[in-house]
C-alpha positions as CSV (number, residue, x, y, z in Angstrom):
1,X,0.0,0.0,0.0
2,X,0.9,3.3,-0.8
3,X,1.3,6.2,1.1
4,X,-0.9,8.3,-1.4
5,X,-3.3,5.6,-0.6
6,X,-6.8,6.9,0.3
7,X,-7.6,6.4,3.7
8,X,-11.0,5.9,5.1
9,X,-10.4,7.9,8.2
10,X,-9.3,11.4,6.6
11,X,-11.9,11.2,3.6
12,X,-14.5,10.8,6.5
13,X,-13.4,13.5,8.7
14,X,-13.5,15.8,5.4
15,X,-16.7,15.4,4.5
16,X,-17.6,15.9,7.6
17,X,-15.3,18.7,9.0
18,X,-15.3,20.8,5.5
19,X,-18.9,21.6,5.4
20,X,-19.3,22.0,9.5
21,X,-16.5,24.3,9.0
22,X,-18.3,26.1,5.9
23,X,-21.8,26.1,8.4
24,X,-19.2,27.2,11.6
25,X,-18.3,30.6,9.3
26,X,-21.3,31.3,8.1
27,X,-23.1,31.3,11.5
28,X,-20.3,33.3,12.8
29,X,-21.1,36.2,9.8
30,X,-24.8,36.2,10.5
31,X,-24.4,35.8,13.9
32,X,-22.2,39.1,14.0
33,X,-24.7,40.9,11.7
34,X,-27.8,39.9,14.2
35,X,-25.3,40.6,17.3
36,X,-24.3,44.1,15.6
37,X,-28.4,45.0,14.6
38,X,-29.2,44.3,18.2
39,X,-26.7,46.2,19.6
40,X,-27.8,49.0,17.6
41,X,-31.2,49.1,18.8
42,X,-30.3,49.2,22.2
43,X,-27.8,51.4,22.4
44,X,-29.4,53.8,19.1
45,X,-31.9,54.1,21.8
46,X,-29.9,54.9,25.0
47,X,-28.0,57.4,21.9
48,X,-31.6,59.0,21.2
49,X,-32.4,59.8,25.0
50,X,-29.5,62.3,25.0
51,X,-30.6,63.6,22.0
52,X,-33.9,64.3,22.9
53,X,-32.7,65.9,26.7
54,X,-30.9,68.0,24.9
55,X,-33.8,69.0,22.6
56,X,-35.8,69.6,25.7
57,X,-32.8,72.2,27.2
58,X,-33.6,74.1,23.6
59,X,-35.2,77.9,24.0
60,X,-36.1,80.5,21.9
61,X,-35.1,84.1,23.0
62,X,-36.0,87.1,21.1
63,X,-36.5,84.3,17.8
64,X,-33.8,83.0,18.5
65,X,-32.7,79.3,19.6
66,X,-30.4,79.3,22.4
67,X,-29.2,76.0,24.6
68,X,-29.5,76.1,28.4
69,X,-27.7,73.1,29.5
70,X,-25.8,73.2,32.3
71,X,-22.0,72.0,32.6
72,X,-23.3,69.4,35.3
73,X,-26.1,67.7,33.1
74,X,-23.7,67.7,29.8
75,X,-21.0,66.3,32.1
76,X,-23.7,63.2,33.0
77,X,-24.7,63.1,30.0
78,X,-21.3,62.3,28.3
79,X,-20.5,60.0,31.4
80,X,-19.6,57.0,29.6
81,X,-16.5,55.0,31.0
82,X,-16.1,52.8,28.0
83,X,-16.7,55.2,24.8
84,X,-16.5,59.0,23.6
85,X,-19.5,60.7,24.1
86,X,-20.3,64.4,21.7
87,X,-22.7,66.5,20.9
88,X,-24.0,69.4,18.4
89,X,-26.4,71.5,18.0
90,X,-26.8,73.9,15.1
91,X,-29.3,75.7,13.3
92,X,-31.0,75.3,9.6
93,X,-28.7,77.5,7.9
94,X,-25.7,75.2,9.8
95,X,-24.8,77.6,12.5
96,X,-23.4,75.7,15.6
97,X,-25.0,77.0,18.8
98,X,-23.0,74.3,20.9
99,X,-21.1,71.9,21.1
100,X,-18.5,69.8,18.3
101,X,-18.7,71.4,14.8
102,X,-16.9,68.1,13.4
103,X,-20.0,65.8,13.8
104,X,-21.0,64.6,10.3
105,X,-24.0,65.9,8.9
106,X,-26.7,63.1,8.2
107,X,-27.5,62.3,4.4
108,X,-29.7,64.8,2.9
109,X,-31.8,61.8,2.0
110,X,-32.2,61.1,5.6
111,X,-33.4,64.4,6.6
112,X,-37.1,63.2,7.6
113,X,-39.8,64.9,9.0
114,X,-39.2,66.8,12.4
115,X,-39.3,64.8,15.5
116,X,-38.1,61.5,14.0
117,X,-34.7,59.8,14.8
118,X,-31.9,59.6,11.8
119,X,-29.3,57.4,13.1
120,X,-26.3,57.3,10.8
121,X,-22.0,56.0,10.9
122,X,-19.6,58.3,10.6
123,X,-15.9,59.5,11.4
124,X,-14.9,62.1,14.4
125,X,-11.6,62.6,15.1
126,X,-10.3,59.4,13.8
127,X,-12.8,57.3,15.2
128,X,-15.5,55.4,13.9
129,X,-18.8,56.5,15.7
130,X,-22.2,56.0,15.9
131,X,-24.4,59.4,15.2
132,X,-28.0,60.5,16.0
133,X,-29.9,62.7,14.5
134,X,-32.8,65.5,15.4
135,X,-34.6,68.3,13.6
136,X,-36.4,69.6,16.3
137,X,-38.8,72.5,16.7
138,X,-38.7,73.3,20.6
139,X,-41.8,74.3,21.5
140,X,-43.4,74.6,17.7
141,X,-42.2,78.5,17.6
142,X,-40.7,77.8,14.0
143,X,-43.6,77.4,11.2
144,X,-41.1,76.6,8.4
145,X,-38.0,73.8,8.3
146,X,-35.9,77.0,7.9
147,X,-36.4,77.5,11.4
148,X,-35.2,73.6,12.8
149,X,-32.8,73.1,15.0
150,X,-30.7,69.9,14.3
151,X,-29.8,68.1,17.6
152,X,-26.7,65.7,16.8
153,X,-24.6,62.8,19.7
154,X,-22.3,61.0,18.6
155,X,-21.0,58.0,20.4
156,X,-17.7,55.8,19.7
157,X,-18.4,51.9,19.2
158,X,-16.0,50.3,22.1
159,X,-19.0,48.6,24.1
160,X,-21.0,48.5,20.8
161,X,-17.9,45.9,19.6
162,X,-17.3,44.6,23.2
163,X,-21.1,43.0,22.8
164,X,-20.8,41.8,19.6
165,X,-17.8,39.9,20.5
166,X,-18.7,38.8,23.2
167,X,-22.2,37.0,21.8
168,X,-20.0,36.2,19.1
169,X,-18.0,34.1,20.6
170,X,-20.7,33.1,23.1
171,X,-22.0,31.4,19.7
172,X,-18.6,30.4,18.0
173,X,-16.6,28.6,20.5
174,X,-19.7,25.9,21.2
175,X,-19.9,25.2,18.1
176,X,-16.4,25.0,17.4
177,X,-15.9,23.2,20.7
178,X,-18.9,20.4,18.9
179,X,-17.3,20.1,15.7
180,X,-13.9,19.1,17.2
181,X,-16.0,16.5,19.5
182,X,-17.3,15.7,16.0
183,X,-14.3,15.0,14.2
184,X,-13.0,12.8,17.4
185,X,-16.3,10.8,17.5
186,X,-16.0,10.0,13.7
187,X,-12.2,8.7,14.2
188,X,-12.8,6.6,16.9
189,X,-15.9,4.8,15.7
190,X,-14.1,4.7,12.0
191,X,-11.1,3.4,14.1
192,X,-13.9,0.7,15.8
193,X,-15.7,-0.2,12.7
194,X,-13.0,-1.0,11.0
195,X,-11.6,-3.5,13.5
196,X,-12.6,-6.6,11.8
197,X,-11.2,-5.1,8.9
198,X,-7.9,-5.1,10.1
199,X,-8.9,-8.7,11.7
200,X,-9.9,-10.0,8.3
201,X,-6.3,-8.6,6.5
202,X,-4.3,-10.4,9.7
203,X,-6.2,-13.7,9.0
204,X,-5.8,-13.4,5.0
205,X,-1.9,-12.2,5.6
206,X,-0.9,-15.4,7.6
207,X,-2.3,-17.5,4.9
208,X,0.5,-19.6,2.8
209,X,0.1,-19.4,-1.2
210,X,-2.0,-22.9,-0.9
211,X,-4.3,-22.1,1.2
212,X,-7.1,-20.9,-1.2
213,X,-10.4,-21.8,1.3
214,X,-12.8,-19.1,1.3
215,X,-12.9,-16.1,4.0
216,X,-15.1,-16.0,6.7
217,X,-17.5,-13.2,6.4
218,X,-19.9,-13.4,9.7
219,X,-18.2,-10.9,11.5
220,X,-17.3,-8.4,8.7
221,X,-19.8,-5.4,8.3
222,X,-22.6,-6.0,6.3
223,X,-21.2,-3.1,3.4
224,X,-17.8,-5.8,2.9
225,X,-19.9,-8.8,2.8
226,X,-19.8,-8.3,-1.1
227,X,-16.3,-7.6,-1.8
228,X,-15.6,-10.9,0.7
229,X,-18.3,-12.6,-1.6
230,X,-16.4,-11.8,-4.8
231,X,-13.3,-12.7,-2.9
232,X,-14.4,-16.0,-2.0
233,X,-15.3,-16.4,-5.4
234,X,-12.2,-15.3,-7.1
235,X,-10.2,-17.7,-4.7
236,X,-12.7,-20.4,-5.9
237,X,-12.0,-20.0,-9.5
238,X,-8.5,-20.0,-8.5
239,X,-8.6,-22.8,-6.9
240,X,-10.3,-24.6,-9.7
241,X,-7.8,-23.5,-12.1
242,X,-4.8,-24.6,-10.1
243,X,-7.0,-27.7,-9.2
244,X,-7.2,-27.9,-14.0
245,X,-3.2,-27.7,-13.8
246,X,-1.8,-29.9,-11.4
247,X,-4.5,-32.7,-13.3
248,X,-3.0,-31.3,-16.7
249,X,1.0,-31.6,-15.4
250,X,0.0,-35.2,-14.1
251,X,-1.2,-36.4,-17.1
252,X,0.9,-34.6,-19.1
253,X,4.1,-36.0,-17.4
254,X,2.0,-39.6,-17.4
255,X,1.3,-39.6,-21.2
256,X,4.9,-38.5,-22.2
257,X,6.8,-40.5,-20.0
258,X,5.8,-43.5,-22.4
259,X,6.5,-42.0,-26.3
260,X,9.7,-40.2,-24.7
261,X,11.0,-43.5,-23.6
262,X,10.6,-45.4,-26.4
263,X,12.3,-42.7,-28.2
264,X,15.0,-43.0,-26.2
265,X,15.5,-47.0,-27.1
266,X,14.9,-46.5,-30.7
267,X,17.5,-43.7,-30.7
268,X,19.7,-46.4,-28.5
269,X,19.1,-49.5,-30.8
270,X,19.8,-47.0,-34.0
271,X,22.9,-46.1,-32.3
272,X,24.1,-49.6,-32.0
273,X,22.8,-51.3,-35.6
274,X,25.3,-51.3,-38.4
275,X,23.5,-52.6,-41.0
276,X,21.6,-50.0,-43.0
277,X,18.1,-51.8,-43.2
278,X,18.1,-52.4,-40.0
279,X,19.2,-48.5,-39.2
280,X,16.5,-47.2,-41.5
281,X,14.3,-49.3,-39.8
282,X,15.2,-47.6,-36.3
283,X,14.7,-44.4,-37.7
284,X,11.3,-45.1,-39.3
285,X,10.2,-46.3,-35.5
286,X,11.9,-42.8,-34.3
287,X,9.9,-40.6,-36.6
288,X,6.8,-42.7,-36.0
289,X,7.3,-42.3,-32.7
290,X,8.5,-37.8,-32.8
291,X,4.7,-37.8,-34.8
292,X,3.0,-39.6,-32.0
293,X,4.7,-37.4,-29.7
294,X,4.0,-34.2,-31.8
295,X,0.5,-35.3,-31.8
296,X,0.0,-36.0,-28.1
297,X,1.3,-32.9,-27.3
298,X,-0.4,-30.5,-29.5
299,X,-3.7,-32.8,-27.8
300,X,-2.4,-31.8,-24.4
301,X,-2.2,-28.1,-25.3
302,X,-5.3,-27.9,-26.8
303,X,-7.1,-29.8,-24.1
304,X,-5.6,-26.4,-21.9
305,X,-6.9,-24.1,-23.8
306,X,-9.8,-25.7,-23.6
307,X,-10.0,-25.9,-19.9
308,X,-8.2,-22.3,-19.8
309,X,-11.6,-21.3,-22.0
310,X,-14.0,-21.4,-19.2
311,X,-12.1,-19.3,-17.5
312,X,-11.7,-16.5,-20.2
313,X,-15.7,-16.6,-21.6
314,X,-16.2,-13.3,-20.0
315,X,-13.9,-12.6,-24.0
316,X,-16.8,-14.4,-25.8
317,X,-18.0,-12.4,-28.6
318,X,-20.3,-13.3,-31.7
319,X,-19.1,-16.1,-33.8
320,X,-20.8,-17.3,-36.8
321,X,-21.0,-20.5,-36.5
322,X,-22.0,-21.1,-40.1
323,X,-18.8,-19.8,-41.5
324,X,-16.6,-21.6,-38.7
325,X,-17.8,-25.1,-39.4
326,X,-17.4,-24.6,-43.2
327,X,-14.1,-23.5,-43.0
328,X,-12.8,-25.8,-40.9
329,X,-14.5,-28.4,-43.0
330,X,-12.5,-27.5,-46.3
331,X,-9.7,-27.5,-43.8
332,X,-9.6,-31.3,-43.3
333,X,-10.3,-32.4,-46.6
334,X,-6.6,-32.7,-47.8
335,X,-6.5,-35.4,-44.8
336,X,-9.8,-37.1,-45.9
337,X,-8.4,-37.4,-49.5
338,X,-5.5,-39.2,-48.7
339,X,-7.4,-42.1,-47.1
340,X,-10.1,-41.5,-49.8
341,X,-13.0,-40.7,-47.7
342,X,-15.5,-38.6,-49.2
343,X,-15.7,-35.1,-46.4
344,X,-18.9,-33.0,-47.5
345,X,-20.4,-29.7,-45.2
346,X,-24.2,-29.5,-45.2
347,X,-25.0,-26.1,-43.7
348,X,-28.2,-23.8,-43.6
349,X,-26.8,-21.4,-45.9
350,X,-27.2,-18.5,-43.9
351,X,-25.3,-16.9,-40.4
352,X,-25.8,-18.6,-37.7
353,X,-24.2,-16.8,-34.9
354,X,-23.5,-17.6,-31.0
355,X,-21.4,-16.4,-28.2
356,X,-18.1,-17.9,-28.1
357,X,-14.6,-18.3,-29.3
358,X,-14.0,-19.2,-32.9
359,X,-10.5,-20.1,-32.0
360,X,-11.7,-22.9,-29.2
361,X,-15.0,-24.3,-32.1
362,X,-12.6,-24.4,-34.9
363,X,-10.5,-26.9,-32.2
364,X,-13.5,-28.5,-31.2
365,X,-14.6,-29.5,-34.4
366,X,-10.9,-30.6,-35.9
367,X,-10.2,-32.9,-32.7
368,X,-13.9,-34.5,-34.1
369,X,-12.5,-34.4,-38.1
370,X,-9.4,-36.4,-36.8
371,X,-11.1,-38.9,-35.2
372,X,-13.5,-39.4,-37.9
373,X,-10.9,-39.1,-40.6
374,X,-8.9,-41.8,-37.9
375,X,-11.6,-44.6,-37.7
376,X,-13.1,-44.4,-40.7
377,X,-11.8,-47.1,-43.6
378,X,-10.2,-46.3,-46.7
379,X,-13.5,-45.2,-49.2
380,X,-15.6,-44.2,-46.7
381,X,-17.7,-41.1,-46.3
382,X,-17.7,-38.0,-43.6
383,X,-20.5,-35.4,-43.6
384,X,-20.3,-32.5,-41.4
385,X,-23.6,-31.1,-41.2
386,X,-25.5,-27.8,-39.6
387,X,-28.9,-27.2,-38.7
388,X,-30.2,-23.6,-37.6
389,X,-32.9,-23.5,-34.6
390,X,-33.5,-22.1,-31.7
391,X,-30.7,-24.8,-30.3
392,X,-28.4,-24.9,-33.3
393,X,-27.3,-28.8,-33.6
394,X,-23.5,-29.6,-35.0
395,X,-23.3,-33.3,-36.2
396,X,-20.4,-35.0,-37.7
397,X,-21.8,-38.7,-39.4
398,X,-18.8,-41.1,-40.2
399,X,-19.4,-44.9,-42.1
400,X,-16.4,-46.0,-39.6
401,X,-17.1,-48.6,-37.6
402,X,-19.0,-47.3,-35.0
403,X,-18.6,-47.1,-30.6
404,X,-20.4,-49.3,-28.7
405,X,-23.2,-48.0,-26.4
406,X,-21.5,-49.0,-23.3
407,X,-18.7,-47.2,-24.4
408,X,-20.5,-44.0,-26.0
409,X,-20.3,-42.1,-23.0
410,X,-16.6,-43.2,-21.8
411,X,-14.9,-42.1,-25.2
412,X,-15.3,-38.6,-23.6
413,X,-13.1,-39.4,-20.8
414,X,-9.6,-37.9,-20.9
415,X,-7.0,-40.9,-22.3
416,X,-9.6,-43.5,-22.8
417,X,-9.6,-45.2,-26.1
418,X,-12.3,-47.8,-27.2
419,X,-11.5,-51.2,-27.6
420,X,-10.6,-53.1,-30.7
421,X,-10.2,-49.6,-33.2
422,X,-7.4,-50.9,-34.3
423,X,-6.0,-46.9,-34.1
424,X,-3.3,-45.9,-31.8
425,X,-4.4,-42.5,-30.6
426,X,-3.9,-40.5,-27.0
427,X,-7.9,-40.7,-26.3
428,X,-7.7,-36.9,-26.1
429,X,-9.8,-35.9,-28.8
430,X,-13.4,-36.3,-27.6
431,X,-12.5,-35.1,-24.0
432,X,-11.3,-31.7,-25.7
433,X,-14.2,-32.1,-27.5
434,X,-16.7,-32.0,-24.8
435,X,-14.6,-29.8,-22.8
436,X,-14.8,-27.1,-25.4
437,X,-18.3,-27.8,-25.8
438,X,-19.2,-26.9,-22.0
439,X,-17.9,-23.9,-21.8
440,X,-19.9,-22.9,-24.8
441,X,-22.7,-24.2,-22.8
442,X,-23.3,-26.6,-25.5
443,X,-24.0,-30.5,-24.9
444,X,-21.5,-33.5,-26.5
445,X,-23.4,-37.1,-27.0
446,X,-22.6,-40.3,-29.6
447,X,-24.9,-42.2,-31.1
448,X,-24.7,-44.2,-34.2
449,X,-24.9,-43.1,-37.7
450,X,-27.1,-45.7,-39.1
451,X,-28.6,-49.2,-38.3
452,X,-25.9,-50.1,-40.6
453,X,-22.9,-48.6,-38.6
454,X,-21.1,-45.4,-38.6
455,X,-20.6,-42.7,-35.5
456,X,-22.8,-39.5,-35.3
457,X,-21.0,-36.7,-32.6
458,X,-24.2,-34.4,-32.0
459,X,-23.1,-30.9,-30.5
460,X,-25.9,-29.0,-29.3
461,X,-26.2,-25.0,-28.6
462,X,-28.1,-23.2,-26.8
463,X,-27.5,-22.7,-23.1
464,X,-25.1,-19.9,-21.4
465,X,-21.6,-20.5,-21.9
466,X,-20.2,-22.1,-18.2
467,X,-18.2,-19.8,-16.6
């Protein structure tokens, strides 16, 4: 395993910490904006009481507006031990009549009807501050809005901010605190739940390359039970195959031992014999005995395929079977000609196509030719016939001399050769044959030809290839 590996643990924790920690920031903004808003409104309104005792300390004198506030009740009025505290007061035309001439003017869009509040930001001195906002009339002397008086505290924002931050982080650190709780909680129970993960790695990892039983799955979590399945499965199919190879090596190392050795006296005897006849007789029984050889072991390498085959039908594809069988036919007659046999193809005339491998029918049907071709006597006849249906049926008809019923099934064994042919051949033939057949999910039978004589192989089609 690599260490760019995903792991289960940190994909988990990001899903889940990313969008808590997306959710965490945006609570924190709106929870600042509502924090801020209410902040406002309470202290807008403790800002607007000052305003409006000043407006009361407002007189008229001769037409005009004068302040009478005394130093004490400004001095408690700007009594604030955490923020600035100002005030103005000016009239229409912008003259200050007391107070800070700095304080920002509200918008001229704000300037509303007298009597109402305009509460507005602004910049004094450096500082940001928090302004409100009069046109007063004191007393309704002034008939016009030339005549107002504009009434103006302004306020700094330390124990505005100090609130905010305070239920701010009143909200934040809970929630920050729960997501971290969060996060823990999902590594240890990811850490728990995959305990018999980690169990079911320790029991597969002490395992020798032989031991190819399946894996117990009762105690792994219901979401692995399938990739255990297909586990099992896969070690099953492996098992089988290795099962196909060590029979294959046996008989393979039982059917060569034989040909080999009598190779090896031949070559021995040839070695010894001066006399030419009796050399060119050695060396007829030698190459005799290389064909033999040759053939068993292109039998044995076709009958692996042919197990192999089962194995690979998941690389079936369509095959017309039509155009396979009459190729292979015309193939063979060459053979059939020089023991005179008459070969002929019967087919539907049209495609007739299944899932398979052409490669594995082509050897399916040859191993059948050879056998015919084999068996059958010198002027005999072979017919290799098709016919289309819903279960398309192969049949190869010889005027050989025919299998006995108690023997029609056992010709299908590997290295079993019927009695009395009077052939020598490695009794491979049919057993590719049928092997081939299965995995096209096709069924192999004998029966005879003809009341007369003769061997019919029948190959039917129809059913799912075996995997």
């Amino acid at each position: 395993m690599t260490d760019n590996a995903p792991s289960l643990r940190r994909s988990l924790l990001r899903y889940l910490l990313i969008p808590l920690s997306v959710l965490l920031v945006f609570s924190s903004i709106v929870t600042y904006l509502i924090a801020r808003n209410y902040a406002n409104i309470a202290y807008d309104r403790a800002l607007f009481d000052s305003v409006e005792t000043i407006e009361e300390q407002i007189r008229f004198k001769n037409g005009k507006a004068a302040l009478e506030l005394p130093e004490i009740a400004w001095n408690i009025l700007r009594f604030d031990p955490q923020d600035k505290v100002y005030f103005a007061v000016r009239q229409a035309d912008g003259r200050l009549l007391a107070g800070e001439a700095d304080i920002p003017y509200p918008s001229p869009k704000a300037a509303r009807a007298t009597g109402q509040a305009i509460f507005h930001d602004g910049t004094l001195h450096g500082e940001a501050v928090r302004i409100a906002s009069l046109y007063a009339n004191p007393g309704g002397q002034v008939k016009d809005k030339t005549g107002r008086v504009l009434v103006q505290v302004a306020e700094t924002l330390n124990k505005r901010e100090k609130i905010v931050r305070e239920v701010l982080w009143a909200v934040v650190i809970p929630q920050l605190i729960l997501i971290l709780l969060a996060g823990a909680s999902v590594w240890f129970g990811v850490a728990r739940s995959l305990a018999p993960l980690e169990q079911l790695r320790d029991a597969i990892g002490k395992r020798t390359h032989r031991d190819l039983s399946p894996v117990q799955d009762e105690s792994a979590p219901r979401e692995v039970q399938p990739l255990l399945r297909a586990i099992n499965d896969l070690m099953q199919r492996m098992s089988q195959m290795l099962g196909v190879q060590r029979h294959f090596i046996a008989d393979a190392s039982h059917q060569l031992r034989t040909p080999l050795a009598g190779l090896s006296i031949q070559t021995e005897l040839a070695l010894r014999h001066s006399d030419p006849e009796a050399l060119q007789h050695s060396l007829g029984q030698i190459r005799a005995g290389v064909e033999r050889t040759n053939h068993l072991v292109h039998q044995l390498l076709a009958l692996a395929r042919a197990e192999a085959g089962s194995y690979l039908s998941q690389k079936f594809e369509s095959v017309d079977l039509n155009e396979v069988a009459s190729m292979q036919t015309a193939e063979w007659v060459p053979q059939a000609m020089q023991k005179q046999i008459d070969l002929d193809y019967e087919g539907p005339g049209k495609t007739i196509t299944i899932h398979g491998q052409a490669l594995l029918l082509r050897e399916m049907l040859a191993n059948v030719l050879d056998n015919a071709i084999r068996y059958t006597p010198r002027g005999g006849k072979i017919v290799v016939r098709l016919v289309a249906g819903e279960h398309p049926l192969l049949t190869v008809e010889d005027s050989g001399p025919g299998v006995p019923p108690e023997e029609r099934e056992r010709v299908f064994e590997r290295f079993y050769r019927a009695s009395d042919n009077g052939e020598t051949g490695t009794g491979l033939g049919l057993a590719i044959v049928r092997e081939i057949a299965r995995t096209h999910g096709a069924r192999a039978w004998l029966e005879s030809a003809s009341p007369q004589g003769g061997t019919r192989v029948n190959i039917e089609f129809g059913n799912p290839p075996v995997h």
